[in-house]
N, CA, C and O atoms as a DFTB+ gen file, in Angstrom:
304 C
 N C O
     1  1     -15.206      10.242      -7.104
     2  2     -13.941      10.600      -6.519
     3  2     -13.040      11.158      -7.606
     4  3     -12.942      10.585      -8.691
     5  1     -12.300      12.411      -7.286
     6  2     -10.895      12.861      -8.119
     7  2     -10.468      11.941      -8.662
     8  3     -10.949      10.966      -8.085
     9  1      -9.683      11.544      -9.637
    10  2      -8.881      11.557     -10.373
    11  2      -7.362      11.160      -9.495
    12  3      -6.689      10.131      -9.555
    13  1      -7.117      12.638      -8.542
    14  2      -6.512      12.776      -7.902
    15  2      -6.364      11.868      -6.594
    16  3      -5.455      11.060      -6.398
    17  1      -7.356      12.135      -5.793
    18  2      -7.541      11.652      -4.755
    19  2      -7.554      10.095      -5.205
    20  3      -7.009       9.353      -4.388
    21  1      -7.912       9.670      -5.991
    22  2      -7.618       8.157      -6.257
    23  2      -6.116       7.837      -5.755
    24  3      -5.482       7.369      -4.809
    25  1      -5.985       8.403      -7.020
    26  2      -4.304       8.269      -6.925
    27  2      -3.403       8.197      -5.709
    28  3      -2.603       7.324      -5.373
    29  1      -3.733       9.317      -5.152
    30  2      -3.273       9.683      -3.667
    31  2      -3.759       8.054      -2.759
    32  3      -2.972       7.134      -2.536
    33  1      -4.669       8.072      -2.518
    34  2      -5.104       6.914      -1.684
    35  2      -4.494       5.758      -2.457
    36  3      -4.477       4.808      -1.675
    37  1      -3.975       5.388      -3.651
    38  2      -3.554       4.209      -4.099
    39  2      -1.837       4.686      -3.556
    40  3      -1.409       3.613      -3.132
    41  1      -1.194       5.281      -3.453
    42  2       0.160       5.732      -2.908
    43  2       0.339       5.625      -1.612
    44  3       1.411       5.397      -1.053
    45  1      -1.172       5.858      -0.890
    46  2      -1.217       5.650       0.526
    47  2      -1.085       3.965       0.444
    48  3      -0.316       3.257       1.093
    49  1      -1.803       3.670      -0.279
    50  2      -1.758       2.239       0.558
    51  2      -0.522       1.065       0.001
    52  3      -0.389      -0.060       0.484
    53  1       0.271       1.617      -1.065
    54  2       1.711       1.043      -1.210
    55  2       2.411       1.290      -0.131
    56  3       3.061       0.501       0.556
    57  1       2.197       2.806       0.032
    58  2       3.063       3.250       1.519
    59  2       3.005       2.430       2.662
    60  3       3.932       2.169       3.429
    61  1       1.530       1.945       2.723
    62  2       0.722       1.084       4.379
    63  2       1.376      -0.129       4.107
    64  3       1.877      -0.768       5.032
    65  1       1.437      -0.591       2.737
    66  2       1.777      -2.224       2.557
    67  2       3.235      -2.373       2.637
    68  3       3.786      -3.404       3.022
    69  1       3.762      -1.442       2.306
    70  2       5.607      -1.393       2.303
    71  2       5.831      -1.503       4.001
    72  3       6.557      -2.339       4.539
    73  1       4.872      -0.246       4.854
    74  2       5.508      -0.528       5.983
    75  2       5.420      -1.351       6.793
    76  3       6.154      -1.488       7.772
    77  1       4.025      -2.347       6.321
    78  2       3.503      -3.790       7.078
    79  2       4.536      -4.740       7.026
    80  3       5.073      -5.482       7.848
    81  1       4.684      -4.465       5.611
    82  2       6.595      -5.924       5.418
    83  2       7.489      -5.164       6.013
    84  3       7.997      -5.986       6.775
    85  1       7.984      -4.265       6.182
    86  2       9.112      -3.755       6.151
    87  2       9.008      -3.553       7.982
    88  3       9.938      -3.013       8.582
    89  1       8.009      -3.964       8.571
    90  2       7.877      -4.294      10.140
    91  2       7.344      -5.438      10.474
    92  3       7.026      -5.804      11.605
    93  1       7.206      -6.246       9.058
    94  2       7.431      -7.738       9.849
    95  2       6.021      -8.235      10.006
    96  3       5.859      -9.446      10.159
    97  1       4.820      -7.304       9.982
    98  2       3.967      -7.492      10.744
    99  2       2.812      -8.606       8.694
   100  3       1.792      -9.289       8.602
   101  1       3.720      -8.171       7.791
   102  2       2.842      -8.794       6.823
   103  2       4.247      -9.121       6.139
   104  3       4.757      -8.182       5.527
   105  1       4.921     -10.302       6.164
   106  2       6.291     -10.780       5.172
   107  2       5.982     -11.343       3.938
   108  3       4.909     -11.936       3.821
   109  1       6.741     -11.255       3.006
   110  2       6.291     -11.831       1.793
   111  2       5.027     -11.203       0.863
   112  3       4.786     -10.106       0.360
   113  1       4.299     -12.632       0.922
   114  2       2.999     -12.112      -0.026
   115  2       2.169     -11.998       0.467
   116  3       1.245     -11.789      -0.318
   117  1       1.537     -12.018       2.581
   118  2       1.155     -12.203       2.466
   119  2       0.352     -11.004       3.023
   120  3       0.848      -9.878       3.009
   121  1      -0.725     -11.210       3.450
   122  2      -1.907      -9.526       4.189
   123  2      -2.722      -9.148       3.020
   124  3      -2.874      -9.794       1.983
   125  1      -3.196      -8.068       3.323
   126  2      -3.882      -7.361       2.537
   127  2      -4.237      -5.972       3.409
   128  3      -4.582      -5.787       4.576
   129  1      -3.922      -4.886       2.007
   130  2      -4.315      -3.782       2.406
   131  2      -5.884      -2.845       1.214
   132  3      -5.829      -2.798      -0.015
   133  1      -6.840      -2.364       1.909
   134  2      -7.731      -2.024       1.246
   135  2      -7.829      -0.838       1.655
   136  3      -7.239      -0.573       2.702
   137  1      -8.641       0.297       0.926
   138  2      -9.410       1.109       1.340
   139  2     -10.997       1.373       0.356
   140  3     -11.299       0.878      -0.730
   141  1     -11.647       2.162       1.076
   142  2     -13.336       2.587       0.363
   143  2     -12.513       4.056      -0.719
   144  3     -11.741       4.993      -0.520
   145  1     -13.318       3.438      -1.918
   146  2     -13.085       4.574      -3.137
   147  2     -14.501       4.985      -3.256
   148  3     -15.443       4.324      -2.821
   149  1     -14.594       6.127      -3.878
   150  2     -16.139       6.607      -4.058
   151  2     -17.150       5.432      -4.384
   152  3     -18.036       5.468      -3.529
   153  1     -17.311       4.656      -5.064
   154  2     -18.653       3.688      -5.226
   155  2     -17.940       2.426      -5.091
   156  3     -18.729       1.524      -5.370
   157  1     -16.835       1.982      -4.795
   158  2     -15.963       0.645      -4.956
   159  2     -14.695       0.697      -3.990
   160  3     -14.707       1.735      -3.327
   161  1     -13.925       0.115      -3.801
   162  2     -12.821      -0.347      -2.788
   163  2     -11.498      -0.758      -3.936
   164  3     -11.537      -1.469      -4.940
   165  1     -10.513      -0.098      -3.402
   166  2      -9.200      -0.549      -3.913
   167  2      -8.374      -1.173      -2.928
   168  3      -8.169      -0.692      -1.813
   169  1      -7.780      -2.533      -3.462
   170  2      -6.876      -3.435      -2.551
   171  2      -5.703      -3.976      -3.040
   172  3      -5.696      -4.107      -4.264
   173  1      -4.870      -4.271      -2.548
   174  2      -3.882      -4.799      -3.008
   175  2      -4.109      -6.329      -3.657
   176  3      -4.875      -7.218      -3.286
   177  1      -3.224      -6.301      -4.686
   178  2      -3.542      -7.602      -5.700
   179  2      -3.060      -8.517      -4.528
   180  3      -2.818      -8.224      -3.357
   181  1      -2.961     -10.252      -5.486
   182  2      -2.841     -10.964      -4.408
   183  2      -1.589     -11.433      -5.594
   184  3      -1.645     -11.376      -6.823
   185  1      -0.211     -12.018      -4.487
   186  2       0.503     -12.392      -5.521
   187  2       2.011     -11.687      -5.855
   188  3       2.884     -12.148      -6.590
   189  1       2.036     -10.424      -5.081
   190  2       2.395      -9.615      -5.203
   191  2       3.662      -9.357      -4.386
   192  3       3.201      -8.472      -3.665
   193  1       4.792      -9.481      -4.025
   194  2       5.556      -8.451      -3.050
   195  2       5.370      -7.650      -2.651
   196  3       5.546      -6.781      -3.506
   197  1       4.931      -7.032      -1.331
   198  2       4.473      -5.581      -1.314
   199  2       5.905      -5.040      -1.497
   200  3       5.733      -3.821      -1.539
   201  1       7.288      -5.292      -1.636
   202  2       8.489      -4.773      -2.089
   203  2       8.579      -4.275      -3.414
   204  3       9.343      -3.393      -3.806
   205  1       7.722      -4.919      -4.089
   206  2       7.594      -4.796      -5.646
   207  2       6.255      -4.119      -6.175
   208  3       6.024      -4.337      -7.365
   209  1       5.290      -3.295      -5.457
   210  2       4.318      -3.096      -5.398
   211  2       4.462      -1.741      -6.032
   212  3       5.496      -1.181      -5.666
   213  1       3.590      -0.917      -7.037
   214  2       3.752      -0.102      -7.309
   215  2       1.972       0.868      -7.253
   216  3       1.010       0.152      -6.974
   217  1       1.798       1.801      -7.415
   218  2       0.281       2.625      -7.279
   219  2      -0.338       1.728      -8.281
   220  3      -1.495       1.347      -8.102
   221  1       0.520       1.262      -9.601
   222  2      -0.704       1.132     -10.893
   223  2      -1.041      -0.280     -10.180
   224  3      -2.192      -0.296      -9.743
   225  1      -0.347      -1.407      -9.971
   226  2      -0.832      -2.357      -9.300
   227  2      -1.918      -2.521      -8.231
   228  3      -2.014      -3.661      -7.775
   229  1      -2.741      -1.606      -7.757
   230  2      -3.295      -1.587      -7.110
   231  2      -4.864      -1.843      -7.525
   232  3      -5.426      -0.752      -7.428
   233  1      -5.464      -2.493      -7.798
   234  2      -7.051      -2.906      -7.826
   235  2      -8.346      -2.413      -7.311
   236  3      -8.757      -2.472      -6.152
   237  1      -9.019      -1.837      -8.527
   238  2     -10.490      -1.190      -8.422
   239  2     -11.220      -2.333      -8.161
   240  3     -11.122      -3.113      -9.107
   241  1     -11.947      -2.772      -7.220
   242  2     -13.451      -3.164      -7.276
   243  2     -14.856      -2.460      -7.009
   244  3     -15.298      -2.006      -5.953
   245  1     -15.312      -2.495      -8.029
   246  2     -16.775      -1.980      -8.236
   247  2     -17.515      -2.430      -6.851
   248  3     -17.016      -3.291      -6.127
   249  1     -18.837      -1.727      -6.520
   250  2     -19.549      -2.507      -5.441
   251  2     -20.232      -3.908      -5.841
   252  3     -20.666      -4.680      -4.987
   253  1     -20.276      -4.121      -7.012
   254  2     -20.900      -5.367      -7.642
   255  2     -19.708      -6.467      -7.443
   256  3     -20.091      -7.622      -7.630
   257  1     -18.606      -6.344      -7.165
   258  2     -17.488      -6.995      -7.357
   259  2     -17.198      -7.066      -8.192
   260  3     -16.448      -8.036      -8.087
   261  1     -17.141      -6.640      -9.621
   262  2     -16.807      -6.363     -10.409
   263  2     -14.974      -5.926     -10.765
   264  3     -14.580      -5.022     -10.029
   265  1     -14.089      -6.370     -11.595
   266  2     -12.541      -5.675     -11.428
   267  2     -12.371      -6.185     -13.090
   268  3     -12.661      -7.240     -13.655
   269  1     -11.588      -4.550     -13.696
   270  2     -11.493      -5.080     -14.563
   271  2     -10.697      -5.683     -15.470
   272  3      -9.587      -6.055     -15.092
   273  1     -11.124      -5.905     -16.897
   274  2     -10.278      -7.210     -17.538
   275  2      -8.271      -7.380     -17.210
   276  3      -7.521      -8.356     -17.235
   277  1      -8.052      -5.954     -16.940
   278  2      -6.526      -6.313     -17.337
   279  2      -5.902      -6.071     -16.121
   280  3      -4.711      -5.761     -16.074
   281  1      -6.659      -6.196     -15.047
   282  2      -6.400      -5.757     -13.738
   283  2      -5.638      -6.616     -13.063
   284  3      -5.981      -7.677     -13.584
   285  1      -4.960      -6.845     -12.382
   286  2      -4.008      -7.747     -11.373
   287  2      -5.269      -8.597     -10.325
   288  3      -6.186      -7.776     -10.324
   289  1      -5.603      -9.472      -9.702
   290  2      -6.682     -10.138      -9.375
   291  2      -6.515      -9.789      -7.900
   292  3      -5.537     -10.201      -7.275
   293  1      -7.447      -9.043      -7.345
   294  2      -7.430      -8.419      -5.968
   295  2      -7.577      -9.916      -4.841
   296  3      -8.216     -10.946      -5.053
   297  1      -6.529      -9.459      -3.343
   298  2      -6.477     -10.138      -3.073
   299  2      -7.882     -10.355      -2.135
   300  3      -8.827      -9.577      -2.269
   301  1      -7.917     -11.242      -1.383
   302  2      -9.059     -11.545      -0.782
   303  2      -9.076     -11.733       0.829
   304  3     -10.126     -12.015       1.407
């Protein structure tokens, strides 16, 4: 996957998680939003405000489950 298109899809899904709180339908910390990245899945950390949520916060997992060392701990 781009570079780009990463990016983009990690903006999408601050966007998805902002509007889940911001309608009530996920308050606080809690939900989770994911999508499929070329060989792995990016999700929202756990822990997090989605108010306070920014693109870099957002979490690579490998298909091995794999995430790495300095990464925010994806939620589950």
């Amino acid at each position: 996957m781009d570079r780009r298109d990463e990016q983009s899809l990690r903006t999408a899904l601050v966007d998805t998680a902002c509007a889940m709180a911001d309608s009530g339908l996920s308050p606080g910390k809690s939900g989770n939003v994911s999508a499929r990245c070329g060989d792995g899945m990016l999700i929202t950390p756990t822990g997090v405000p989605y108010a306070d949520l920014c693109p870099a916060d957002i979490v690579f997992v490998d298909a091995a489950g794999r995430v790495a060392e300095d990464a925010l701990r994806p939620s589950s």
